[in-house]
MINURO-340999 format. One record per atom (N, C-alpha, C): residue number from 1; atom name; x, y, z. Coordinates in Angstrom, 3 decimals. Example, Ala and Ser with C-alpha at 12.3 -4.5 7.8 and 13.67 -1.06 7.14 Angstrom:
{n: 1	atom: N	u: 13.190	v: -5.690	w: 7.800} .
{n: 1	atom: CA	u: 12.300	v: -4.500	w: 7.800} .
{n: 1	atom: C	u: 13.200	v: -3.300	w: 7.800} .
{n: 2	atom: N	u: 12.850	v: -2.250	w: 7.080} .
{n: 2	atom: CA	u: 13.670	v: -1.060	w: 7.140} .
{n: 2	atom: C	u: 12.900	v: 0.030	w: 7.870} .
***
This chain:
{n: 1	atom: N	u: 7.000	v: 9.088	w: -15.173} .
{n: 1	atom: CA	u: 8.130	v: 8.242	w: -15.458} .
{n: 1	atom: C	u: 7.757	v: 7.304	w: -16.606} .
{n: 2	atom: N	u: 8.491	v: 7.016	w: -17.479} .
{n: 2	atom: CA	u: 8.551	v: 6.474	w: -19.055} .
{n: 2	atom: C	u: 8.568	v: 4.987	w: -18.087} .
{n: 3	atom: N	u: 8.026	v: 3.918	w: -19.230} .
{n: 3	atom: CA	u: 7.941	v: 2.633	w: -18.960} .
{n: 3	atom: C	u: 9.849	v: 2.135	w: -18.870} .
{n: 4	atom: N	u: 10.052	v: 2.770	w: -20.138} .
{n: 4	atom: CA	u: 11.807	v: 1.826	w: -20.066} .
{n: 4	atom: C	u: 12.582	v: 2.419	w: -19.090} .
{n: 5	atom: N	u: 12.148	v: 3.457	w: -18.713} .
{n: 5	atom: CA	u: 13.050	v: 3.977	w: -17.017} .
{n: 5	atom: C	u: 12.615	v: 3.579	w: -15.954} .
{n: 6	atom: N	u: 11.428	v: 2.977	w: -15.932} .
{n: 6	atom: CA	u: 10.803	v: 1.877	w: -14.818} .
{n: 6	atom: C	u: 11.347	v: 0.607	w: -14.889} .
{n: 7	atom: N	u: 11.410	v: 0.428	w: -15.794} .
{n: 7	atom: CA	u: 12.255	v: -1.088	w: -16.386} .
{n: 7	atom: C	u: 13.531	v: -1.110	w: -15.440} .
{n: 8	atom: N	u: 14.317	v: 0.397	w: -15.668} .
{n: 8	atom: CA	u: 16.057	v: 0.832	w: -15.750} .
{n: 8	atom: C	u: 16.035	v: -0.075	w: -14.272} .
{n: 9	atom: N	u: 15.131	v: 1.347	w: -13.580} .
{n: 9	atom: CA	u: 15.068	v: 1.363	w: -12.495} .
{n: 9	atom: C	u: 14.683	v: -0.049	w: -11.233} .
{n: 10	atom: N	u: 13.464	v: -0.504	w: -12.129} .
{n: 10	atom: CA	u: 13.531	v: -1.723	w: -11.453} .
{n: 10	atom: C	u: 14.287	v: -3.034	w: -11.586} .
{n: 11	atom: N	u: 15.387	v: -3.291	w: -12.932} .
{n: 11	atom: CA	u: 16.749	v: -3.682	w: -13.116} .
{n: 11	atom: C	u: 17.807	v: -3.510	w: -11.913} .
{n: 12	atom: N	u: 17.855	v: -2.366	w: -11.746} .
{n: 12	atom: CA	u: 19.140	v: -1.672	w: -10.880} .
{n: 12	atom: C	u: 18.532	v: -1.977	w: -9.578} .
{n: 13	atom: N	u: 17.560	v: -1.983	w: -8.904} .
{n: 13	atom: CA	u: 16.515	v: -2.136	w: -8.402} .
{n: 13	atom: C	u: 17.075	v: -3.541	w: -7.587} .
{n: 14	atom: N	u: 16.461	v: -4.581	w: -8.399} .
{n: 14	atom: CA	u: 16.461	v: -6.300	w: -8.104} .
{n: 14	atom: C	u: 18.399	v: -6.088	w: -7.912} .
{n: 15	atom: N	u: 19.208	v: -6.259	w: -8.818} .
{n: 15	atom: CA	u: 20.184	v: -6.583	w: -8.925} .
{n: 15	atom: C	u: 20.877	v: -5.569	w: -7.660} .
{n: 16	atom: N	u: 20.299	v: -5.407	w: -7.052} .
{n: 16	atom: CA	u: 21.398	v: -4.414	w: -5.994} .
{n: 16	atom: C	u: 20.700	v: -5.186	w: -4.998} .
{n: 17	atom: N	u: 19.641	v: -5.186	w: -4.941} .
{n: 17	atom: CA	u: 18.874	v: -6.451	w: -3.839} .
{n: 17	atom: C	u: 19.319	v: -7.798	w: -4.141} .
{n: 18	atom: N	u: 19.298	v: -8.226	w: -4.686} .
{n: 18	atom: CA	u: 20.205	v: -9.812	w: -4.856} .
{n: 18	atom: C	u: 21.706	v: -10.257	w: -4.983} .
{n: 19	atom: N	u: 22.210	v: -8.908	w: -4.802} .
{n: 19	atom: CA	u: 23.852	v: -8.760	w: -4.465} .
{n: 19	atom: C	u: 23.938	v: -8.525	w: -3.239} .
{n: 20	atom: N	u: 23.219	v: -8.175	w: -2.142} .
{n: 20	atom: CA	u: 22.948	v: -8.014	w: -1.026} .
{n: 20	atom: C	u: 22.406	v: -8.082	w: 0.411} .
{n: 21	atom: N	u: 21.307	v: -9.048	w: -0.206} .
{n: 21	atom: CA	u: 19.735	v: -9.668	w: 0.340} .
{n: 21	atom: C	u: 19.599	v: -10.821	w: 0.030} .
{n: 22	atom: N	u: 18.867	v: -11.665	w: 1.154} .
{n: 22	atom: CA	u: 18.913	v: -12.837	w: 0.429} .
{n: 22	atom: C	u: 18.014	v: -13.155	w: -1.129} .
{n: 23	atom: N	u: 17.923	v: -14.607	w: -1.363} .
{n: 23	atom: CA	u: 17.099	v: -14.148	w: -2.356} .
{n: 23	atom: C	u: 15.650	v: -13.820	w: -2.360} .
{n: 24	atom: N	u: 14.965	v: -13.796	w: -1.274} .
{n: 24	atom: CA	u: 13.168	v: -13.590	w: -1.417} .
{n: 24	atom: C	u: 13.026	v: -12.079	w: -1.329} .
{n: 25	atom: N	u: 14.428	v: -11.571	w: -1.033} .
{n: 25	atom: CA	u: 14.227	v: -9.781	w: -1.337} .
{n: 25	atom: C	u: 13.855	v: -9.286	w: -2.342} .
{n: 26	atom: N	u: 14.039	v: -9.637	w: -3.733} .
{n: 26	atom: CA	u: 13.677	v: -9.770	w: -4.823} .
{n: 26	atom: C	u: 11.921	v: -9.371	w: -4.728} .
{n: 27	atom: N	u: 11.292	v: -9.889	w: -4.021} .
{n: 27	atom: CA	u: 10.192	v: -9.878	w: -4.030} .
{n: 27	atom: C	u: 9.285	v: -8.288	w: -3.915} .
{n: 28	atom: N	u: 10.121	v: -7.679	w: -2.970} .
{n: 28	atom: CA	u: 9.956	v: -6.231	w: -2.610} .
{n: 28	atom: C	u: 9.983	v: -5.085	w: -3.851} .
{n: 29	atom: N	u: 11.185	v: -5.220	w: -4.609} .
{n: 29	atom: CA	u: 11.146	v: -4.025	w: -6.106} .
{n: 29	atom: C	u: 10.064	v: -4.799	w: -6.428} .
{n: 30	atom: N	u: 9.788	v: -6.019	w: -6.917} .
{n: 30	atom: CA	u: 8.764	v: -6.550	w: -7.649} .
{n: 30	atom: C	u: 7.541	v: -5.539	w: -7.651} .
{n: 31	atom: N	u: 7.319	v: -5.963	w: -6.284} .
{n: 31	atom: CA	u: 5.760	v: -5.379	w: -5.853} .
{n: 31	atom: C	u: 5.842	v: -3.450	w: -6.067} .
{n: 32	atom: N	u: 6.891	v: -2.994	w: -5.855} .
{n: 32	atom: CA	u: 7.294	v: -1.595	w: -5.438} .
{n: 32	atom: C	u: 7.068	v: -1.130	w: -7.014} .
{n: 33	atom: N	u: 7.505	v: -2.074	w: -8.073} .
{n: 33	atom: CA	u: 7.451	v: -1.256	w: -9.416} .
{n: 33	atom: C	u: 6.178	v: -2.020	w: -9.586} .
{n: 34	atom: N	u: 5.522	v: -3.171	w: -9.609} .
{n: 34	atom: CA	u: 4.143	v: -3.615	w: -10.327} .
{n: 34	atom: C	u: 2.989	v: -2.837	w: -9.781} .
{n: 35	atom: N	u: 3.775	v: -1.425	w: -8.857} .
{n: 35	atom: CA	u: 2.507	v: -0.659	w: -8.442} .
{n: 35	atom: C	u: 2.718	v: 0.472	w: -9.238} .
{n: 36	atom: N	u: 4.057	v: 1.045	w: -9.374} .
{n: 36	atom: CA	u: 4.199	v: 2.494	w: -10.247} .
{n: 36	atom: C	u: 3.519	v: 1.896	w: -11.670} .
{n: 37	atom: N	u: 4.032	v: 0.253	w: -12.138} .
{n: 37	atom: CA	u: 3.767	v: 0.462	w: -13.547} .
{n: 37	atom: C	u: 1.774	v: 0.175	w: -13.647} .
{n: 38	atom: N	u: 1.993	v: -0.406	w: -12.867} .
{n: 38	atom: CA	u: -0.007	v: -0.495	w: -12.890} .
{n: 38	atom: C	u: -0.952	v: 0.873	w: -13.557} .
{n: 39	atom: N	u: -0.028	v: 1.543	w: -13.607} .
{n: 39	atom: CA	u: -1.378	v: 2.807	w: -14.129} .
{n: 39	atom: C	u: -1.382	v: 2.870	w: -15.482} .
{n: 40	atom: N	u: 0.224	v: 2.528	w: -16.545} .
{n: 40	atom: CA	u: -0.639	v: 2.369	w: -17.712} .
{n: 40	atom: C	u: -0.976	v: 0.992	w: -18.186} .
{n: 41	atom: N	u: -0.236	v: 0.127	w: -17.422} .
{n: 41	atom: CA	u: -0.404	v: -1.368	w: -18.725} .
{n: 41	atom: C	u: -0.010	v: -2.355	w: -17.727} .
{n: 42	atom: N	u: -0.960	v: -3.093	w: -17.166} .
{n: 42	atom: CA	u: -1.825	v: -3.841	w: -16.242} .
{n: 42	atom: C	u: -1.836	v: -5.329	w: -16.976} .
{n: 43	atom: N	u: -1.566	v: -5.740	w: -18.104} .
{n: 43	atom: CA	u: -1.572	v: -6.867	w: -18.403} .
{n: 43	atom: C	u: -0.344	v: -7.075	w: -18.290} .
{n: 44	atom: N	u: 0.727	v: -7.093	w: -19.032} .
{n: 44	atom: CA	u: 1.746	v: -7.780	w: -19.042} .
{n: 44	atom: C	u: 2.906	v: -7.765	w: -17.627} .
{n: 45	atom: N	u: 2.332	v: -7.227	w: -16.624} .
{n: 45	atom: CA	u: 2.851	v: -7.330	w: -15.427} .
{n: 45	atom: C	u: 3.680	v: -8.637	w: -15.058} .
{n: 46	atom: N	u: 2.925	v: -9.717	w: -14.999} .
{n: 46	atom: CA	u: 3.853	v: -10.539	w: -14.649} .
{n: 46	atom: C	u: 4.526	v: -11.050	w: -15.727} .
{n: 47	atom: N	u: 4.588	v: -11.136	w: -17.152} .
{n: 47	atom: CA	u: 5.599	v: -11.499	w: -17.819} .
{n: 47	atom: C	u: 7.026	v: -10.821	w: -17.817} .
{n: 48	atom: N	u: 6.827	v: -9.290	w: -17.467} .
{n: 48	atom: CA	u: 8.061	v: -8.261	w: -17.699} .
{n: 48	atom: C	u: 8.854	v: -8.384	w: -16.542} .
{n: 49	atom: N	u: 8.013	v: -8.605	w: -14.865} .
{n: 49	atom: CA	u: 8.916	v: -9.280	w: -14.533} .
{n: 49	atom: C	u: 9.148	v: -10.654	w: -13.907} .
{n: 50	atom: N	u: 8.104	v: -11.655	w: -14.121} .
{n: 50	atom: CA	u: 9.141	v: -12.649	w: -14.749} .
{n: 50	atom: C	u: 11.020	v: -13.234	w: -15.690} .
{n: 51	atom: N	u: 10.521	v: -12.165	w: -16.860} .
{n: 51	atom: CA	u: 11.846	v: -12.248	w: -17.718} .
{n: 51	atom: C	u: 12.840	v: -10.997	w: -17.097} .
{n: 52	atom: N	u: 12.431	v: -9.919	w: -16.623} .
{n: 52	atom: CA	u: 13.594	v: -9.299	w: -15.762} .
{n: 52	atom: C	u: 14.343	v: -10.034	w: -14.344} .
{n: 53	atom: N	u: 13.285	v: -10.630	w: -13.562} .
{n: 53	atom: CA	u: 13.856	v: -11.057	w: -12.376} .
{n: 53	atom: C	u: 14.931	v: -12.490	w: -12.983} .
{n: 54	atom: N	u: 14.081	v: -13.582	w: -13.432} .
{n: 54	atom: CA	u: 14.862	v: -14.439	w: -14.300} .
{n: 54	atom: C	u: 16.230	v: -14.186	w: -15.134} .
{n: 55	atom: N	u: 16.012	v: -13.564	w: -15.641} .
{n: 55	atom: CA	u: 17.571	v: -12.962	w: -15.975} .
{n: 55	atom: C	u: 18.535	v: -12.773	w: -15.094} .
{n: 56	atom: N	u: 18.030	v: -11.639	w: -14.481} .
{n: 56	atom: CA	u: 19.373	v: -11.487	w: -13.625} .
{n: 56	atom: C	u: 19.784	v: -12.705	w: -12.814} .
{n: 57	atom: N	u: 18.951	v: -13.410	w: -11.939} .
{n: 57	atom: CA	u: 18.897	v: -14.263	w: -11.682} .
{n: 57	atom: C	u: 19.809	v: -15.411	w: -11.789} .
{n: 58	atom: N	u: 19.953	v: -15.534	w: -13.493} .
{n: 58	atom: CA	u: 20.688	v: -16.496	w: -13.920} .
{n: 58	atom: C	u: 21.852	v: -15.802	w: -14.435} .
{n: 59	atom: N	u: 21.673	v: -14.219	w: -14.502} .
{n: 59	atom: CA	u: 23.335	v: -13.832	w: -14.701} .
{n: 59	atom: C	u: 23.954	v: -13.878	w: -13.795} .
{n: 60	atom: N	u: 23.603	v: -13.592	w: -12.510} .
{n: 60	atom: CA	u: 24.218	v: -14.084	w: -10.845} .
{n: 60	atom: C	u: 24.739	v: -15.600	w: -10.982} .
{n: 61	atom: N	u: 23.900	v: -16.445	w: -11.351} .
{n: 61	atom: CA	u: 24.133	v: -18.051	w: -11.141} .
{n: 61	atom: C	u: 25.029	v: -18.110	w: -11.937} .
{n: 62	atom: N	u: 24.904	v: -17.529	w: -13.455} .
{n: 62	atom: CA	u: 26.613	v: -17.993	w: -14.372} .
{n: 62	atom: C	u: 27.691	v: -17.268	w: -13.803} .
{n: 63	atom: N	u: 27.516	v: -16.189	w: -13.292} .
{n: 63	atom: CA	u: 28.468	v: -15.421	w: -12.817} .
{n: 63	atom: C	u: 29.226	v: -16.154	w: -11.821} .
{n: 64	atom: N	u: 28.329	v: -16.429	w: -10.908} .
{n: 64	atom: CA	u: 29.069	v: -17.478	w: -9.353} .
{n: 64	atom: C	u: 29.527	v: -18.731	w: -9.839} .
{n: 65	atom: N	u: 28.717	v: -19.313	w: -10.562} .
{n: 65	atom: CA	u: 29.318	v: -20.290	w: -11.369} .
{n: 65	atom: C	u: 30.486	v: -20.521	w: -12.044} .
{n: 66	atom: N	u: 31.124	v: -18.981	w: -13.526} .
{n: 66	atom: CA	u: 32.129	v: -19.507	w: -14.070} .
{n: 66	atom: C	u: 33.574	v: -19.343	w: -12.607} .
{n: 67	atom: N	u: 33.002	v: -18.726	w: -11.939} .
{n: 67	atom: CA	u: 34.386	v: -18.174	w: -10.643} .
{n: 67	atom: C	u: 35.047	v: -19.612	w: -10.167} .
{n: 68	atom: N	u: 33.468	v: -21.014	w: -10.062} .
{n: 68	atom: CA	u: 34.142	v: -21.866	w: -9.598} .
{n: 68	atom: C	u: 33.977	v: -22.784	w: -10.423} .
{n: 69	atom: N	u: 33.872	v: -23.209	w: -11.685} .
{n: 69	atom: CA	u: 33.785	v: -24.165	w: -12.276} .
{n: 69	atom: C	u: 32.409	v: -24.745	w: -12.636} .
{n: 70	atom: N	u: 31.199	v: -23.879	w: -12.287} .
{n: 70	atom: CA	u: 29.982	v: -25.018	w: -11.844} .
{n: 70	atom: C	u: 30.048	v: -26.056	w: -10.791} .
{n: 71	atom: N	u: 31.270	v: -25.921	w: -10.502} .
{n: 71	atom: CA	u: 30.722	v: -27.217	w: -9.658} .
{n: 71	atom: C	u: 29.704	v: -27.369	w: -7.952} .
{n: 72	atom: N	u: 29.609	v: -26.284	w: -8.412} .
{n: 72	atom: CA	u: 28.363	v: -26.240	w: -7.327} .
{n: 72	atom: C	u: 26.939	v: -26.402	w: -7.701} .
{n: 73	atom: N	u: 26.787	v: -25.588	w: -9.122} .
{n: 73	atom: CA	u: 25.817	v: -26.696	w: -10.184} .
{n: 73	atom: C	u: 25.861	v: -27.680	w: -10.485} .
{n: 74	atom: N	u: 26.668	v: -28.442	w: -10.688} .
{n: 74	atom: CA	u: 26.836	v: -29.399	w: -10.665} .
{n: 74	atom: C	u: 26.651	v: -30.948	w: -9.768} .
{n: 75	atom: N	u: 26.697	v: -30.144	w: -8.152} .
{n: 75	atom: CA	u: 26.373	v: -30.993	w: -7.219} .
{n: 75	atom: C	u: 25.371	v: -30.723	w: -6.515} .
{n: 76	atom: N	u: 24.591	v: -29.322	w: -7.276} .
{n: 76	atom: CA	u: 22.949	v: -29.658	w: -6.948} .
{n: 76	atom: C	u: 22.163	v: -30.534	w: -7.763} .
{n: 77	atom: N	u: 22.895	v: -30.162	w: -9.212} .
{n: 77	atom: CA	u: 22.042	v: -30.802	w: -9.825} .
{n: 77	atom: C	u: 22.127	v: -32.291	w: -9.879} .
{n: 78	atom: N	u: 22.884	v: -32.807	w: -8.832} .
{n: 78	atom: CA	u: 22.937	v: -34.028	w: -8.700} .
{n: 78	atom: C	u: 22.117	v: -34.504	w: -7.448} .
{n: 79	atom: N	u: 21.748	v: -33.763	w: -6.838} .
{n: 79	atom: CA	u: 21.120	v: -33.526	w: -5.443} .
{n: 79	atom: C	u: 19.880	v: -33.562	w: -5.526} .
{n: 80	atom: N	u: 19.358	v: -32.941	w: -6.701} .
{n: 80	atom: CA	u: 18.435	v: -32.755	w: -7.159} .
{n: 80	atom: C	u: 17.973	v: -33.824	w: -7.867} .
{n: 81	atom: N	u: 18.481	v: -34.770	w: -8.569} .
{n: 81	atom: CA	u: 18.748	v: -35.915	w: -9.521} .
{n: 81	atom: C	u: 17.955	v: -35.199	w: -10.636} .
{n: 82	atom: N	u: 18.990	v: -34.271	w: -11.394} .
{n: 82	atom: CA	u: 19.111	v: -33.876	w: -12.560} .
{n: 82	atom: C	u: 19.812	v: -34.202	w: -13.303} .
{n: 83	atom: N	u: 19.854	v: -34.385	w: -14.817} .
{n: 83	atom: CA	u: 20.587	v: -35.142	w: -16.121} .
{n: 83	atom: C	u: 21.581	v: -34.078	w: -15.889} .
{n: 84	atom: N	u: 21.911	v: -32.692	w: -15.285} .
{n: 84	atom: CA	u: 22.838	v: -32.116	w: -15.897} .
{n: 84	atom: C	u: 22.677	v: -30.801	w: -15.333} .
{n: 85	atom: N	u: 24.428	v: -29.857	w: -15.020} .
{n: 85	atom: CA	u: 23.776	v: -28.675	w: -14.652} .
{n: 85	atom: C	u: 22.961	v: -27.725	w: -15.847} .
{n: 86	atom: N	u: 22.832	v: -27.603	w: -16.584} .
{n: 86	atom: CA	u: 22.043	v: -26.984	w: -17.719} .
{n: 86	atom: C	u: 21.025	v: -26.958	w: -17.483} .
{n: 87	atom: N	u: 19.945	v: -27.769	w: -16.954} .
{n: 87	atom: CA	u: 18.234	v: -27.957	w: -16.342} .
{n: 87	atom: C	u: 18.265	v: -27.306	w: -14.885} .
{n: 88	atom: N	u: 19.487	v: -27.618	w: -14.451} .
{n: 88	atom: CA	u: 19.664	v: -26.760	w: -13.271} .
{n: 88	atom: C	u: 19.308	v: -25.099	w: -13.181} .
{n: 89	atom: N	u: 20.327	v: -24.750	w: -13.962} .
{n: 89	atom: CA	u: 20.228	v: -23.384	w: -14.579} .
{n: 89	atom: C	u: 19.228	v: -22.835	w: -14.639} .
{n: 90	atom: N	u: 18.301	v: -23.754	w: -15.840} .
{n: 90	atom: CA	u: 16.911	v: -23.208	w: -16.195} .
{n: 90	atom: C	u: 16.123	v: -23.079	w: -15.650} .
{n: 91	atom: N	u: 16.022	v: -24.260	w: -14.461} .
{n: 91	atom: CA	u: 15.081	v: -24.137	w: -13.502} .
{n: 91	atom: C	u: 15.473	v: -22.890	w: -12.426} .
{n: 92	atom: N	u: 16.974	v: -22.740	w: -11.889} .
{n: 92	atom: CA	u: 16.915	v: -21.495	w: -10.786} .
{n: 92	atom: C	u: 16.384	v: -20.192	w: -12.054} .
{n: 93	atom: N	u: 16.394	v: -20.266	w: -12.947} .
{n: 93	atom: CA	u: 15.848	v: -19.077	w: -14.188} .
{n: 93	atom: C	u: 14.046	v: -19.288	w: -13.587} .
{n: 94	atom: N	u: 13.673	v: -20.120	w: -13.957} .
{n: 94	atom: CA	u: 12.359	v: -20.075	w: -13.662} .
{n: 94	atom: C	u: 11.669	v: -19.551	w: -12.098} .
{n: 95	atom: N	u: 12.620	v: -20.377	w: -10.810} .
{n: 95	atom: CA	u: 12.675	v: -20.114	w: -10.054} .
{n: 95	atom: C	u: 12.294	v: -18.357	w: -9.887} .
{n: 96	atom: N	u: 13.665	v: -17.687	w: -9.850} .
{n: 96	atom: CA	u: 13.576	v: -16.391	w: -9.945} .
{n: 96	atom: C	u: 12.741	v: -15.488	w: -10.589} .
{n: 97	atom: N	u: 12.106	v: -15.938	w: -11.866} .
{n: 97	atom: CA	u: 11.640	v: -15.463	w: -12.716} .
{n: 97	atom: C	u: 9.872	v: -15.125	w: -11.983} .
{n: 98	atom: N	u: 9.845	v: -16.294	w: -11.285} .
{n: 98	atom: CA	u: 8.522	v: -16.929	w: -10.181} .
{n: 98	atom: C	u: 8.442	v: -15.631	w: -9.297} .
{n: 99	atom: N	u: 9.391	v: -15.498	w: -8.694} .
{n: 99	atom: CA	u: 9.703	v: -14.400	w: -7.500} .
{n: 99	atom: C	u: 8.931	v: -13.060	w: -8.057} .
{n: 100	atom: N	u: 9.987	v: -12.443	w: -9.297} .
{n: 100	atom: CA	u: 9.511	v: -11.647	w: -9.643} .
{n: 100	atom: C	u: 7.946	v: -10.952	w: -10.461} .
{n: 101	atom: N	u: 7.687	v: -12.117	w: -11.256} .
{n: 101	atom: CA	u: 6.235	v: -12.220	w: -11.783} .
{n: 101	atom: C	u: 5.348	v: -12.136	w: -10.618} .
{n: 102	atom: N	u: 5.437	v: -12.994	w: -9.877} .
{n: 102	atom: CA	u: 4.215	v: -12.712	w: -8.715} .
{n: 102	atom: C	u: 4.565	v: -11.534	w: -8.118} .
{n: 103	atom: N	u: 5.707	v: -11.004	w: -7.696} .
{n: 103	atom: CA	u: 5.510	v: -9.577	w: -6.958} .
{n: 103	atom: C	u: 5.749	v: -8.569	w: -7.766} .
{n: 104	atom: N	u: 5.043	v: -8.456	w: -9.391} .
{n: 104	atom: CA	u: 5.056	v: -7.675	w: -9.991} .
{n: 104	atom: C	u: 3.114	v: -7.655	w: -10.039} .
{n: 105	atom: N	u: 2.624	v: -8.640	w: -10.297} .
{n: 105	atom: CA	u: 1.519	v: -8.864	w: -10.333} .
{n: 105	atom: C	u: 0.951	v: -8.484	w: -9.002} .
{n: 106	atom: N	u: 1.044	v: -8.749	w: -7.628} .
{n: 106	atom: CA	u: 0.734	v: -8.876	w: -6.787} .
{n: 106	atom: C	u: 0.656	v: -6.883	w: -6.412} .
{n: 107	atom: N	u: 2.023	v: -6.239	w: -7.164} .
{n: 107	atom: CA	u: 1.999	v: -4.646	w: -7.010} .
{n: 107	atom: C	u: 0.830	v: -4.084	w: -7.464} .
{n: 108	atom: N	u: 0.549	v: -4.569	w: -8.600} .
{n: 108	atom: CA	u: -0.315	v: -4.422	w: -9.492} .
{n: 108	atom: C	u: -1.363	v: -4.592	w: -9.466} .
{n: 109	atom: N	u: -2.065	v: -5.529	w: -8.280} .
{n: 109	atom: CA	u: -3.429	v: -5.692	w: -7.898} .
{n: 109	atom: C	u: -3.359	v: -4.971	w: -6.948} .
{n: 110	atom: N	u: -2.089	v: -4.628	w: -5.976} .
{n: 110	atom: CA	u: -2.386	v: -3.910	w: -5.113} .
{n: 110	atom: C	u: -3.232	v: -2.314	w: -5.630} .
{n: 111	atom: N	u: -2.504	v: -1.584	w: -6.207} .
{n: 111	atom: CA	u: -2.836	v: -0.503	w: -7.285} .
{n: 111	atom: C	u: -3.762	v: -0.427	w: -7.757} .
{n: 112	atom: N	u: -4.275	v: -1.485	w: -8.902} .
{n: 112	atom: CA	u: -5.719	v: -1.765	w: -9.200} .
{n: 112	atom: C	u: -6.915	v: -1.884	w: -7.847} .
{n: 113	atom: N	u: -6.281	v: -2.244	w: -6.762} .
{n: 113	atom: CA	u: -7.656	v: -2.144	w: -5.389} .
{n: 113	atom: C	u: -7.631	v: -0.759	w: -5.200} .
{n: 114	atom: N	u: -6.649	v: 0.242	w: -5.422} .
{n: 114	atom: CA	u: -6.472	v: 1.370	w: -4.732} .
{n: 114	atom: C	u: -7.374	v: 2.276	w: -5.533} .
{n: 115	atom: N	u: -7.261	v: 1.705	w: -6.859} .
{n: 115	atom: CA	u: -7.822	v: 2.885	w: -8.206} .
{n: 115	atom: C	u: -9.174	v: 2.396	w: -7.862} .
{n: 116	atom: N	u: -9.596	v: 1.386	w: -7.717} .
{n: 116	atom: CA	u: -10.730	v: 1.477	w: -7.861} .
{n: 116	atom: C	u: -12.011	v: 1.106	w: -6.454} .
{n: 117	atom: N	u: -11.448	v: 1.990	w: -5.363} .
{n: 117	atom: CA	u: -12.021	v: 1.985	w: -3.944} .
{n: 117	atom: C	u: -12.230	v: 3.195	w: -3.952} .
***
């Protein structure tokens, strides 16, 4: 399997789990693809998904968001005592992004113990 159909796949992957699951489900494709992709390219594991899980992440949050106005961003990020929902945003981006990086990494060491026992 090609890297950008691992990508596809673990895209379609998260986003069918986070339309469905709560959010720490996310965590599961993570680990499930940071083990297929571990055999060729072992470094950039947690950045790829980092910025995949993060994304979607925050396309869910604008999505739920424009339906009601933000204003549910809006009254976290006041909850939160944030300047604004915009830091809000970024942070559930980071948030998510967290999820996925570690259980891409975490696949990925799994894999790396396996290759080399």
């Amino acid at each position: 399997m090609t890297n950008m159909k691992s990508y596809a796949n673990y895209f379609a992957l998260c986003l069918i789990f986070s339309l469905s699951l709560p959010w720490w489900a996310l965590f599961f494709p993570a680990i499930l693809s940071g083990w297929l992709l571990a055999v060729n390219k072992q470094r950039f594991l947690f950045g790829k998904g980092f910025i995949i899980t993060g994304l979607i992440w925050l396309g869910i949050t604008l999505v739920n968001g424009s339906l009601n106005g933000f204003d549910l961003a809006a009254r976290l990020a006041q909850t939160f005592q944030l300047p604004n929902e915009i830091l809000f945003l970024f942070i559930s981006f980071v948030v998510g992004g967290l999820i996925g990086g570690s259980g891409m990494l975490a696949g990925g060491a799994v894999r790396r113990f396996q290759i080399n026992k």
